[in-house]
TORDO-967165 format. One line per field, with one value per residue: x, y, z of N, C-alpha, C in turn; residue number from 0. Coordinates in steps of 0.1 Angstrom, whole numbers, plus 5000, padded with zeros to 4 digits. Example, Ala and Ser with C-alpha at 12.3 -4.5 7.8 and 13.67 -1.06 7.14 Angstrom:
BEGIN
n.x: 5132|5128
n.y: 4943|4978
n.z: 5078|5071
ca.x: 5123|5137
ca.y: 4955|4989
ca.z: 5078|5071
c.x: 5132|5129
c.y: 4967|5000
c.z: 5078|5079
num: 0|1
This chain:
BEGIN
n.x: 8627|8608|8613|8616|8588|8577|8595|8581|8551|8555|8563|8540|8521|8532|8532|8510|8494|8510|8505|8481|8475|8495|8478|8455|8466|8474|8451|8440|8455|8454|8426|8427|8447|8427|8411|8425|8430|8412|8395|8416|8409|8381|8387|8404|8383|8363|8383|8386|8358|8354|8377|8372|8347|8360|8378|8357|8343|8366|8378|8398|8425|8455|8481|8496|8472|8473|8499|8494|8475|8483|8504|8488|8470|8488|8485|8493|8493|8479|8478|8455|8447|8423|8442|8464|8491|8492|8516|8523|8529|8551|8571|8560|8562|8580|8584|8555|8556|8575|8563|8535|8550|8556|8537|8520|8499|8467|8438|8423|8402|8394|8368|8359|8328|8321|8304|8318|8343|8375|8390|8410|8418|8439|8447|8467|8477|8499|8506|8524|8528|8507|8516|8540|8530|8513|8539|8553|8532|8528|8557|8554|8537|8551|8573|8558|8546|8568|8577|8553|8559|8580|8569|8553|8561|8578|8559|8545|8559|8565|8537|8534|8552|8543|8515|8527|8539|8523|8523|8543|8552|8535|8546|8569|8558|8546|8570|8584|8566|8567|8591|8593|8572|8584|8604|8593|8579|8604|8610|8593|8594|8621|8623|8603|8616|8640|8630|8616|8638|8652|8631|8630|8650|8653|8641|8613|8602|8610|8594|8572|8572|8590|8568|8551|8560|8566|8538|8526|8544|8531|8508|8511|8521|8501|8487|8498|8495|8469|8462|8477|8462|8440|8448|8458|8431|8419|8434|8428|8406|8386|8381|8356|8323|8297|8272|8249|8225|8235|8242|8268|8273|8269|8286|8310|8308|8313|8335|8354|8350|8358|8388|8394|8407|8434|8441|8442|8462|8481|8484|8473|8447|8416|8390|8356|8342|8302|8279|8250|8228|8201|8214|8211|8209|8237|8247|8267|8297|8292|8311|8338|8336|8345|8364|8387|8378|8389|8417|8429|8422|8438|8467|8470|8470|8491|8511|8512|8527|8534|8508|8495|8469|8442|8415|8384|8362|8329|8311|8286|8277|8265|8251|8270|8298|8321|8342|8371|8403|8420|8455|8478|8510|8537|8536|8540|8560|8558|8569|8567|8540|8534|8534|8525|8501|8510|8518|8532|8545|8565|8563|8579|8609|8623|8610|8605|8584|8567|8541|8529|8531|8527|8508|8483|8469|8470|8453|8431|8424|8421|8394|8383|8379|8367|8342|8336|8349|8367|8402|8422|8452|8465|8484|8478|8468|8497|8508|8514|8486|8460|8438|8414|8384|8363|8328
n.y: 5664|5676|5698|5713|5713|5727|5753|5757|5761|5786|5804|5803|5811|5830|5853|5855|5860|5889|5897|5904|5920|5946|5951|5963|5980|5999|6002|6016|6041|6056|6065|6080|6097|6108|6122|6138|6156|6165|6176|6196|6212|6222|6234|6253|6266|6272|6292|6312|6322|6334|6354|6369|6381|6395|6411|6427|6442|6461|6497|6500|6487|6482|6475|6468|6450|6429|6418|6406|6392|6374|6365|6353|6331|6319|6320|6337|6366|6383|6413|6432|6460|6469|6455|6466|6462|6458|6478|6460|6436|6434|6429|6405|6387|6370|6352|6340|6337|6315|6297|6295|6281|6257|6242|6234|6234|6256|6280|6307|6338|6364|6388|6418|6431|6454|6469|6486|6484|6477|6453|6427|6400|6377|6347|6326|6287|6272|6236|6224|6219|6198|6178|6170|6162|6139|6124|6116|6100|6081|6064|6062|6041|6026|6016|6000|5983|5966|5958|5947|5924|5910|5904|5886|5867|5854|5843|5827|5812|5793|5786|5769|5753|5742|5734|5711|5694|5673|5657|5651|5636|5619|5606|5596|5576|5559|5549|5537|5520|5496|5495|5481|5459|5450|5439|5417|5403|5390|5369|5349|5342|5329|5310|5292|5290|5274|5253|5242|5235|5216|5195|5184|5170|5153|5125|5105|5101|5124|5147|5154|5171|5191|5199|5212|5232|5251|5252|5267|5292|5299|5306|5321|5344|5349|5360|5381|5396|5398|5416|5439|5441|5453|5476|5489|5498|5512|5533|5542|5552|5533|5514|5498|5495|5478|5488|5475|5472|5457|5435|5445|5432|5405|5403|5404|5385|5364|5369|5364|5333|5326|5328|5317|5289|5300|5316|5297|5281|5292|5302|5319|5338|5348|5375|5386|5417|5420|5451|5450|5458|5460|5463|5493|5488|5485|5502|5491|5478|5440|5421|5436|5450|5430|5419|5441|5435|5413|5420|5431|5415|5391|5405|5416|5387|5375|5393|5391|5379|5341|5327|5353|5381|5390|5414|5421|5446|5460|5489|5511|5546|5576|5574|5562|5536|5519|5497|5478|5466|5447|5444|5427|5432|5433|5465|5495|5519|5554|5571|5550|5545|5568|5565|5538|5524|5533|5518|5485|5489|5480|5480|5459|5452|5432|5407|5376|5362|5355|5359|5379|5412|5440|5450|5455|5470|5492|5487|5482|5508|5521|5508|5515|5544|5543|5539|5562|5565|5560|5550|5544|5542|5531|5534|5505|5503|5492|5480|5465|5477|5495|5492|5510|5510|5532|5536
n.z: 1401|1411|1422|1399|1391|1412|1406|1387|1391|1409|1396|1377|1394|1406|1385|1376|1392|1395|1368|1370|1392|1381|1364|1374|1390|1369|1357|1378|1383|1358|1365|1388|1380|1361|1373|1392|1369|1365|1387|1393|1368|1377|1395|1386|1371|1387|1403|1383|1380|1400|1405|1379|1394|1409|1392|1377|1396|1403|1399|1385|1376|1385|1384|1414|1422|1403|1408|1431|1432|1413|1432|1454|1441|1421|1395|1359|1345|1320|1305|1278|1260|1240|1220|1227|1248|1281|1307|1329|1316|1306|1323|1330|1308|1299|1313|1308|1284|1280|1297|1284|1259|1266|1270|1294|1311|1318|1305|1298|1286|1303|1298|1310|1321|1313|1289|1266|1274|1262|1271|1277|1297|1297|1316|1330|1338|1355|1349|1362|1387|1388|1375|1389|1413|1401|1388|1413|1425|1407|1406|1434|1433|1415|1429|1452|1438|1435|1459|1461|1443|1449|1474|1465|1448|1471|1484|1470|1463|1488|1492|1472|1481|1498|1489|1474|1491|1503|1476|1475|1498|1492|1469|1484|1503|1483|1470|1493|1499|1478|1482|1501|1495|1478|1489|1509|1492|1480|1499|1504|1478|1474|1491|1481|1457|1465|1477|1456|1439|1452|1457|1434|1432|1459|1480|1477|1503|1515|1498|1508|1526|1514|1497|1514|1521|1503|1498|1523|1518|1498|1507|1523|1505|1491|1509|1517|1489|1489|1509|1498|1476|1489|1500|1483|1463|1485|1483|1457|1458|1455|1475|1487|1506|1520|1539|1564|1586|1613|1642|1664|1688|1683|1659|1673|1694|1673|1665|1686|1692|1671|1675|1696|1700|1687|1707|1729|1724|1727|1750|1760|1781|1765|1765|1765|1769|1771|1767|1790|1786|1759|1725|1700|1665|1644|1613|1592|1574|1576|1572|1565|1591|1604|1598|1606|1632|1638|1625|1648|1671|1666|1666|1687|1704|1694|1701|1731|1754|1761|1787|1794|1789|1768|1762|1752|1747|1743|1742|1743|1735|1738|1709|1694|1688|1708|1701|1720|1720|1748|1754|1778|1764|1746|1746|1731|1714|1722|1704|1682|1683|1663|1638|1637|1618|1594|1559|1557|1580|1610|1641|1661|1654|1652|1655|1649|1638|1608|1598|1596|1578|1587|1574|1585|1603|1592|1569|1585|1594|1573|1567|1593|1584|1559|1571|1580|1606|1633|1646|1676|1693|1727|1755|1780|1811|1837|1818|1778|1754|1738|1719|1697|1683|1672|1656
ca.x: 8615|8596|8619|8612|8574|8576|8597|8567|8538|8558|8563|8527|8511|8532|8534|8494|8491|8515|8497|8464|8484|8502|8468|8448|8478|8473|8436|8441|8465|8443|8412|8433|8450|8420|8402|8434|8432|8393|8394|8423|8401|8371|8396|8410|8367|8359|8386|8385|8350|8359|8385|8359|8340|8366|8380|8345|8342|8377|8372|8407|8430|8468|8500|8497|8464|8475|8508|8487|8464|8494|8512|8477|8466|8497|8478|8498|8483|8486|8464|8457|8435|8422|8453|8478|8496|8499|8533|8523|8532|8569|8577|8562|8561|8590|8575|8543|8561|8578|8550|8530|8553|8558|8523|8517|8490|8454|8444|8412|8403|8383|8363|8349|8311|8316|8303|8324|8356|8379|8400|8412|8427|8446|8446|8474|8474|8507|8504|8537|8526|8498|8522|8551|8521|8513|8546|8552|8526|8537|8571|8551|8530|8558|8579|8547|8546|8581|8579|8540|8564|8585|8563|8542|8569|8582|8545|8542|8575|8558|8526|8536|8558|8533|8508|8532|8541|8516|8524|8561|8555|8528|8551|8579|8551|8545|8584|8587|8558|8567|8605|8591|8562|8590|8607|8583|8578|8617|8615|8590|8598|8631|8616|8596|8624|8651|8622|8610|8650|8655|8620|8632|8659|8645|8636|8599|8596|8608|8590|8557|8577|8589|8561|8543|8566|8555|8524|8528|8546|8525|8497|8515|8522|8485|8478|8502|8489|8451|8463|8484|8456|8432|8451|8454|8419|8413|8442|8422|8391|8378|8375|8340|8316|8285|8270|8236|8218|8241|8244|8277|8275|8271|8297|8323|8308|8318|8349|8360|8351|8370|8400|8396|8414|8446|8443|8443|8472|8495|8478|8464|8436|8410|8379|8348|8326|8295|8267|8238|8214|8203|8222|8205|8218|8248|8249|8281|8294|8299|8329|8347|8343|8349|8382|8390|8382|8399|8433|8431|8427|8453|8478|8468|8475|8506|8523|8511|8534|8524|8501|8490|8452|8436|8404|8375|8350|8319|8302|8273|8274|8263|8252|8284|8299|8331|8350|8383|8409|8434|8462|8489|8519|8549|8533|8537|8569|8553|8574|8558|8524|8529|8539|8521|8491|8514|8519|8549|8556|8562|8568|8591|8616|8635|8607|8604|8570|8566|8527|8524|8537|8527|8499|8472|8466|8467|8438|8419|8422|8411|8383|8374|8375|8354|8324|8336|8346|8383|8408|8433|8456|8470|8488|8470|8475|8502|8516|8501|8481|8444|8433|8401|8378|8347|8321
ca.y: 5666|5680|5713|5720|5715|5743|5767|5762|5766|5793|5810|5805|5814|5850|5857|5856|5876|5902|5905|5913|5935|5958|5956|5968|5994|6010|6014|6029|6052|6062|6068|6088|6111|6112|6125|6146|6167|6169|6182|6210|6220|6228|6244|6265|6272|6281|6305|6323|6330|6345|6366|6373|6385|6409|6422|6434|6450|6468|6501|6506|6475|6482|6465|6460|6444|6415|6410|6402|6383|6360|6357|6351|6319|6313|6322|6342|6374|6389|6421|6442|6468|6472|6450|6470|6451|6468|6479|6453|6421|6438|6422|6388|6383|6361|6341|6341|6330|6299|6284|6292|6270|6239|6231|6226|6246|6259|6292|6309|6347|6373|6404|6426|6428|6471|6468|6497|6480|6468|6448|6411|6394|6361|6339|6315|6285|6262|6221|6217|6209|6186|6167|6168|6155|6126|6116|6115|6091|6069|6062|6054|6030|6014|6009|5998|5971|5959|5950|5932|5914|5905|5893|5875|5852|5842|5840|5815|5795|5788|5780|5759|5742|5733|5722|5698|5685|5662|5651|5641|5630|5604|5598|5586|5564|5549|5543|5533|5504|5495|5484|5469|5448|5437|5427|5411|5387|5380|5362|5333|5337|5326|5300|5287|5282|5271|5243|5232|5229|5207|5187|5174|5158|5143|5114|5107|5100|5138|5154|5162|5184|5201|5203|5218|5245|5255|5257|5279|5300|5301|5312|5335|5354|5350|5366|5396|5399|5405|5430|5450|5449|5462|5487|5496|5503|5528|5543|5549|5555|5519|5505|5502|5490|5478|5488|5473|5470|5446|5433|5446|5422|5394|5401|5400|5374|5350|5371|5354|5323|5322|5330|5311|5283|5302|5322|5287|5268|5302|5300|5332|5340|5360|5375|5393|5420|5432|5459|5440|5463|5459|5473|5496|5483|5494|5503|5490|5464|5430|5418|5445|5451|5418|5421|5447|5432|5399|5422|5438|5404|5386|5411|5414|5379|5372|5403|5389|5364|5329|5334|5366|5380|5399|5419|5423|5452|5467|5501|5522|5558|5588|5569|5556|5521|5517|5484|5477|5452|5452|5434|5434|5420|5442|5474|5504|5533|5567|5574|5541|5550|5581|5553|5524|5530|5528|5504|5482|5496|5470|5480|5454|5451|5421|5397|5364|5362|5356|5358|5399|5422|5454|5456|5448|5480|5501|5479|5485|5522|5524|5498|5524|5552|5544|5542|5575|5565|5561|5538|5547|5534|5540|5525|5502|5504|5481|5477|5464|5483|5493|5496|5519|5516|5543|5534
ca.z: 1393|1419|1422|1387|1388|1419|1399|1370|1394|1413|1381|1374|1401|1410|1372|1369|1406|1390|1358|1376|1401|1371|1354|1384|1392|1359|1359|1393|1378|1352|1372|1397|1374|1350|1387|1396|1362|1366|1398|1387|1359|1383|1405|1377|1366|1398|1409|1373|1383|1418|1399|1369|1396|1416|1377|1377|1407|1404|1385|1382|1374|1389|1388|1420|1424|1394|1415|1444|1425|1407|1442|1457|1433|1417|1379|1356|1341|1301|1298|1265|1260|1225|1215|1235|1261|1294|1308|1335|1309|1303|1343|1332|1293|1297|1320|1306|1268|1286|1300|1268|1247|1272|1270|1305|1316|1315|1299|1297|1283|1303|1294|1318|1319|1306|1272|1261|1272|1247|1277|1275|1302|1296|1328|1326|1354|1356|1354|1368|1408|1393|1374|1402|1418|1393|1386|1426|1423|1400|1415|1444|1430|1410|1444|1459|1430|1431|1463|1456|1432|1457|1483|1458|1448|1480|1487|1457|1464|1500|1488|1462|1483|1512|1479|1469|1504|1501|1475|1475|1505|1489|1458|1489|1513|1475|1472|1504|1497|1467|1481|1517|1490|1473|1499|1517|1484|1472|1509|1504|1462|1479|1499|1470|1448|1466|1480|1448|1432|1460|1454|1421|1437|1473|1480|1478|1517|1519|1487|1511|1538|1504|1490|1526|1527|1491|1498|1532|1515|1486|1511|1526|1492|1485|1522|1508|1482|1490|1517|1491|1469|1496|1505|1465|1466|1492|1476|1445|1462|1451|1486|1482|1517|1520|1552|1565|1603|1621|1654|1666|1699|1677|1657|1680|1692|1665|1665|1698|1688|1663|1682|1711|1697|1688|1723|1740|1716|1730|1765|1765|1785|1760|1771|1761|1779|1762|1776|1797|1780|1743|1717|1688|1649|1634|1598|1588|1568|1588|1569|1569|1605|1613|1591|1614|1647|1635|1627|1662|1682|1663|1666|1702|1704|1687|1709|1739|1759|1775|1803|1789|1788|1756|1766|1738|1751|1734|1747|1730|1746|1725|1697|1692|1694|1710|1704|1725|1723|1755|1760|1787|1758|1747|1740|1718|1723|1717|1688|1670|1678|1652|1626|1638|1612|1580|1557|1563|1593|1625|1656|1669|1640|1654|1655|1637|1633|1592|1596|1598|1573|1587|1564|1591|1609|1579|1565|1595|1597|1559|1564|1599|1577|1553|1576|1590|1618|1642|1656|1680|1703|1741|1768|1789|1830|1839|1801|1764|1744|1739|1703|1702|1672|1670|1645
c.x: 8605|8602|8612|8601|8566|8576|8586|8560|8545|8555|8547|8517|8520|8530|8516|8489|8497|8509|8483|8463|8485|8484|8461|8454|8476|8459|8435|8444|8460|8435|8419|8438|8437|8406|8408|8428|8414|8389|8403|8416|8391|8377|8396|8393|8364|8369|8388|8371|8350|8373|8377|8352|8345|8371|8368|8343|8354|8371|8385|8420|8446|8482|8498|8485|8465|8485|8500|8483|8479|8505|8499|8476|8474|8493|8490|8487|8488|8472|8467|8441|8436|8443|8464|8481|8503|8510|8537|8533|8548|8575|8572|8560|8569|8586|8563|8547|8567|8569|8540|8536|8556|8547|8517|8508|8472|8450|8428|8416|8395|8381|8355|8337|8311|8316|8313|8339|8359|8387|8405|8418|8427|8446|8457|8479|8485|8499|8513|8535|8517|8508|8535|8539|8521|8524|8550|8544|8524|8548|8566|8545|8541|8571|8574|8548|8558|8580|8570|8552|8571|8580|8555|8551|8575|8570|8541|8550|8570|8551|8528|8543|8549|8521|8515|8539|8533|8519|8535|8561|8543|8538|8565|8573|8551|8558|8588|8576|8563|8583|8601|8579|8574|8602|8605|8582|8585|8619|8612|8592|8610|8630|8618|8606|8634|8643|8620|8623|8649|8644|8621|8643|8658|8639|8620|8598|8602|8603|8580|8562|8582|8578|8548|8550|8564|8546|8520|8533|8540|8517|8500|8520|8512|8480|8484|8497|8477|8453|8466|8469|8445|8437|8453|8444|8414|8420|8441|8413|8383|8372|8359|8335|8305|8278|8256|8234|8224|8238|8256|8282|8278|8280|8308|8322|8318|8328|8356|8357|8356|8388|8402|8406|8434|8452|8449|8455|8484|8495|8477|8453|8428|8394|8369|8337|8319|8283|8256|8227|8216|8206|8209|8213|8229|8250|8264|8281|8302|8311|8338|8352|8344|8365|8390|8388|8394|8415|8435|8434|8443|8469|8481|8473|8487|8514|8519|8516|8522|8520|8497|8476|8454|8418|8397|8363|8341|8313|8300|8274|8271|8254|8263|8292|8316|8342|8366|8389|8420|8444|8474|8507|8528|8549|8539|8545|8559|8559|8571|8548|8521|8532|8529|8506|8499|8515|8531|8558|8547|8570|8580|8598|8621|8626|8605|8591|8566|8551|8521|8532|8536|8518|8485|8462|8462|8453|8426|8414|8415|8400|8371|8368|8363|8340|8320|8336|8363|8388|8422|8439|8461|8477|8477|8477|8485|8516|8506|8500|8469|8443|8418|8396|8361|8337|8307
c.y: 5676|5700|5716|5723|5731|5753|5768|5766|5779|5804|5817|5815|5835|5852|5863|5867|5892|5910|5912|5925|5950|5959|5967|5981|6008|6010|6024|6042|6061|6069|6079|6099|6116|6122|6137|6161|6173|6181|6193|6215|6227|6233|6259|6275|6282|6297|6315|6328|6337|6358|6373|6384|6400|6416|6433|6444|6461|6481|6505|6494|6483|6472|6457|6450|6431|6410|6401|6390|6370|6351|6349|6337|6314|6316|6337|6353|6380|6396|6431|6446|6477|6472|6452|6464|6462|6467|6465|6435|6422|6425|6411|6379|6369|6350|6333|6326|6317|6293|6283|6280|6259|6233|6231|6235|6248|6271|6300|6326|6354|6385|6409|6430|6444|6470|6476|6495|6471|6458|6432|6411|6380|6356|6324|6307|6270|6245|6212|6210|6196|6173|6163|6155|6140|6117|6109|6099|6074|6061|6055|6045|6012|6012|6002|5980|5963|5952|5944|5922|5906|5895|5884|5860|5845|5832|5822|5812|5788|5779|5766|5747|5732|5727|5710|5692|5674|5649|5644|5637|5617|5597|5588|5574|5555|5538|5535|5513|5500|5486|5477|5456|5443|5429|5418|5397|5381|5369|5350|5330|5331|5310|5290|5280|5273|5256|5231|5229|5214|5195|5179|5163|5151|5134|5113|5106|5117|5151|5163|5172|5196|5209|5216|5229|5252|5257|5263|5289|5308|5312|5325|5350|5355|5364|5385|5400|5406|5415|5442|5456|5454|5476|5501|5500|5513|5535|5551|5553|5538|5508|5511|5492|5484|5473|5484|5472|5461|5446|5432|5433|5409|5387|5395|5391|5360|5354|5361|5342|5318|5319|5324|5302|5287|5313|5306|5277|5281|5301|5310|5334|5353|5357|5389|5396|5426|5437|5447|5447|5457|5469|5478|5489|5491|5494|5506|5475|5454|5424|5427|5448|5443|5415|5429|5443|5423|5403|5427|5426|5389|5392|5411|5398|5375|5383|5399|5377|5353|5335|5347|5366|5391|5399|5424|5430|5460|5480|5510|5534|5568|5587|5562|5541|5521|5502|5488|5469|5451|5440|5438|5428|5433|5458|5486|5515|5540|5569|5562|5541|5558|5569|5543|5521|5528|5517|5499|5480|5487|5470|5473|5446|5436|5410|5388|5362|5361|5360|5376|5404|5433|5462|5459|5460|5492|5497|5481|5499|5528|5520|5516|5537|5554|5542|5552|5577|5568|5550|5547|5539|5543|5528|5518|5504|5490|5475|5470|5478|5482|5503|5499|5515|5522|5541|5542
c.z: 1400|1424|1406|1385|1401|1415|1391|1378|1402|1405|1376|1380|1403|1397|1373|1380|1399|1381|1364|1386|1394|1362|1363|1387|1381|1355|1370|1394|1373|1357|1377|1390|1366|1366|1393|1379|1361|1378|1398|1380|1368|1394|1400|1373|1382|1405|1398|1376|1393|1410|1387|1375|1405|1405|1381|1389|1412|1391|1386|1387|1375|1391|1400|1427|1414|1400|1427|1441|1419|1419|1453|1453|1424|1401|1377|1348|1326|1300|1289|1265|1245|1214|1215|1243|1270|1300|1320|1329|1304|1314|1339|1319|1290|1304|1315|1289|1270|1290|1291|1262|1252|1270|1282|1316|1312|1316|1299|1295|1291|1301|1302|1310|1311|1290|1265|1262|1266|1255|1277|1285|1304|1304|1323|1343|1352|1361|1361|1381|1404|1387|1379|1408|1415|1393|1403|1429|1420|1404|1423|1443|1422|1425|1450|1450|1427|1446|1467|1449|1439|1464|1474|1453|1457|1487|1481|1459|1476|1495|1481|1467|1494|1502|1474|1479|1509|1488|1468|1490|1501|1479|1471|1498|1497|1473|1478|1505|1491|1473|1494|1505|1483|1478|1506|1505|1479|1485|1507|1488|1467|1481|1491|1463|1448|1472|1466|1436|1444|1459|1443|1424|1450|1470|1486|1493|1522|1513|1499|1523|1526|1497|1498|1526|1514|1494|1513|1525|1504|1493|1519|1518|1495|1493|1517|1503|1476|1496|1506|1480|1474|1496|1489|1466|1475|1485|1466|1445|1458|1460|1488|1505|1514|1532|1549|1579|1603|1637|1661|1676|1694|1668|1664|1690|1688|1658|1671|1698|1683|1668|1689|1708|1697|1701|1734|1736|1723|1746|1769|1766|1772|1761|1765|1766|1768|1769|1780|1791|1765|1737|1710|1678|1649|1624|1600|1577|1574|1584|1567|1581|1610|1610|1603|1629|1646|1636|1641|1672|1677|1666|1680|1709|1703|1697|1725|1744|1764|1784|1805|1792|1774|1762|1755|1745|1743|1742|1734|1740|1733|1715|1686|1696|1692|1715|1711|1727|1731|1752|1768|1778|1761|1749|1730|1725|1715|1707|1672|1668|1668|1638|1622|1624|1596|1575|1557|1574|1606|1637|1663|1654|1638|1657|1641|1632|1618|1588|1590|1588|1574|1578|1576|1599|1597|1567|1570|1592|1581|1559|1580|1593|1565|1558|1587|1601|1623|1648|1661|1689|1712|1744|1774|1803|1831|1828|1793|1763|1751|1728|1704|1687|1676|1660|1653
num: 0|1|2|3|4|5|6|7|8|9|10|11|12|13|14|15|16|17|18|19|20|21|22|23|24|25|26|27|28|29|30|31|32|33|34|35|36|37|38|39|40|41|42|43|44|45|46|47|48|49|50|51|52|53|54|55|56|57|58|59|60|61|62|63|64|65|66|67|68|69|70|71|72|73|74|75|76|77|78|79|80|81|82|83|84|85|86|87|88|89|90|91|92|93|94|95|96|97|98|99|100|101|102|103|104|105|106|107|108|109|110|111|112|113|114|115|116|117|118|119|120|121|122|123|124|125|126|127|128|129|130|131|132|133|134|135|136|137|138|139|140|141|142|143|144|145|146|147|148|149|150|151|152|153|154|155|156|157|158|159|160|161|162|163|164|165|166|167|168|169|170|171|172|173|174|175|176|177|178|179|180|181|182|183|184|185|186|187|188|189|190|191|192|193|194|195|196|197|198|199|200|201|202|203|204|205|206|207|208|209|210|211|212|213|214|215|216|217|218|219|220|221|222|223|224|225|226|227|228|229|230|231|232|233|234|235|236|237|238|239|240|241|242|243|244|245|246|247|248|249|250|251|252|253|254|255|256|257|258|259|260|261|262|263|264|265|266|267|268|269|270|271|272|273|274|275|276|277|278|279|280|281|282|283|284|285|286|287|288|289|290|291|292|293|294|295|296|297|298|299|300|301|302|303|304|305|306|307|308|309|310|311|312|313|314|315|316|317|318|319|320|321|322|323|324|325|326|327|328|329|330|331|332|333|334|335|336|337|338|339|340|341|342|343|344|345|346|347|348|349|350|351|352|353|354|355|356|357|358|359|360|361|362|363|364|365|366|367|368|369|370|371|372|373|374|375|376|377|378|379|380|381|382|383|384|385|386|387|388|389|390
């Protein structure tokens, strides 16, 4: 599909360059020759007046003063004197009567200033060099425009291809969701069903372990579900915010509060430094960025062995507020960090973990975005991670 929609805009795009090309080519053309034969005319005016003016000043017109004169300026000569034709026009009559009937020329009559002479002379001034000239021209221009034509379409097959590199590579991240979301929910739809066949037939003292694992798995659809449809939303532009003056400190805070519990059921040390001075506000919005610390120290968590630590640090420099969540767990190959940010996509492939789907990071980095801000990650010293967000 996406080859075909190339060839069309390819199509499109040189086709429309060409036409404005060949249009532009042939007013150029125009102009130029309509400039070329203007400029021969006032050639041809002016040196009939410089000969006008040496006629005049000859009192005795010779053969070999009109050879001179025709090998001189290249102009042909035809003189009659009271409607005789001088023996001079025998030697170029034939010449004279060819370029008469081609057309291709410019012609003018003069009469010496002596009232009393009856003399005419013809002045005949070949168009052949201007239109060697012209056509010369042409040629060059249409060679000139063959291979515009050329470059313009590989030009336009480029182009077109690096504009729609975006977006076959969105129509395949969509693909690519679209079969990890539905694998992610034939697991606990799995679960679910093969639980609640078996709950019609158990015995009531083991209905409520069936019925518990239904309703985990329920929640863990649900928890999918809200991610997927976050991440819908920025996708459409619809992730909406609503930033106001908070108290970053305090947030994270009653981040780490929160957590403490499942830091201390894993027996991971987790700890939180924040500046000794007071903060300024941060216009943000607090559940959002508490969404986003929340996924940072969980994840931080969950990849951090027993007897681990997770580090929660705040600094203000610049104007800038830089949250940091370390931990010393498995950390992050360099070829997953280019990844790690998608949706779907989980770092350590081979864990059991059911709680994560790979949505969690990709949530963040949309939620950081929309208040124009950054998250990145690094190594820490030692090993782990250290997830950066900039607000």
């Amino acid at each position: 599909m996406f080859k075909k929609v190339r060839i069309r805009l390819t199509l499109l795009c040189a086709g429309i360059s060409i036409i404005i090309m060949t249009v532009m080519s042939f007013i150029f053309l125009y102009v130029s020759e309509h400039e070329l034969y203007q400029s021969k005319l006032q050639s041809f005016q002016n040196d009939i007046n410089t000969i006008s003016a040496n006629l005049d000043s000859q009192s005795v017109i010779s053969m070999e003063y009109l050879s001179r004169m025709e090998a001189q300026d290249n102009y042909m000569f035809y003189v009659t004197d009271n409607g005789v034709p001088f023996l001079y026009n025998s030697i170029t009559s034939e010449k004279f009567e060819n370029n008469f009937s081609k057309n291709n020329y410019l012609t003018t009559v003069i009469y010496p200033k002596d009232k009393d002479s009856t003399l005419e002379i013809t002045v005949l001034c070949s168009l052949m060099p201007l239109k060697k000239q012209i056509n010369s021209q042409r040629l060059r221009f249409i060679l000139i425009d063959m291979a515009a034509v050329l470059i313009l379409s590989v030009f336009s097959w480029l182009l077109t291809g690096r504009l729609l590199a975006p977006v076959i590579e969105n129509q395949k991240k969509q693909n690519e969701f679209i079969a990890s979301a539905s694998h992610e929910l034939r697991t606990p739809l799995a679960v679910i069903l093969s639980a609640s066949e078996c709950l019609s037939d158990a015995p009531a003292d083991k209905q409520e372990g069936f019925l518990k694992t239904i309703r985990q798995e329920t929640l863990r659809m649900s928890s999918l579900v809200n991610d997927m449809l976050a991440l819908s939303s920025s996708g459409s532009n619809r992730f909406s915010i609503k930033p106001k003056p908070i108290e970053i400190d305090t947030l994270l805070i009653n981040s780490y509060e929160a957590f403490k519990p499942m830091a201390h059921d894993k027996n991971v040390s987790l700890k939180l430094t924040l500046p000794k001075n007071a903060l300024p506000l941060c216009n943000a919005d607090p559940d959002r960025l508490s969404q986003v610390v929340s996924i940072l120290i969980h994840n931080a968590i969950s990849y951090t062995p027993t007897g681990g630590r997770v580090e929660i640090t705040l600094v203000y420099n610049k104007e800038r507020f830089y949250i940091s969540v370390k931990d010393n767990g498995i950390g992050i190959s360099d070829e997953d960090k280019k990844k790690i940010f998608d949706r779907f996509y989980r770092a350590e492939k081979a864990r059991s973990d059911k709680g994560h789907f790979g949505l969690g990071l990709s949530i963040a980095q949309e939620i950081v975005a929309a208040h124009n801000g950054s998250i990145n990650v690094m190594d820490a010293y030692g090993g782990g991670s250290i997830f950066t967000v900039i607000i």
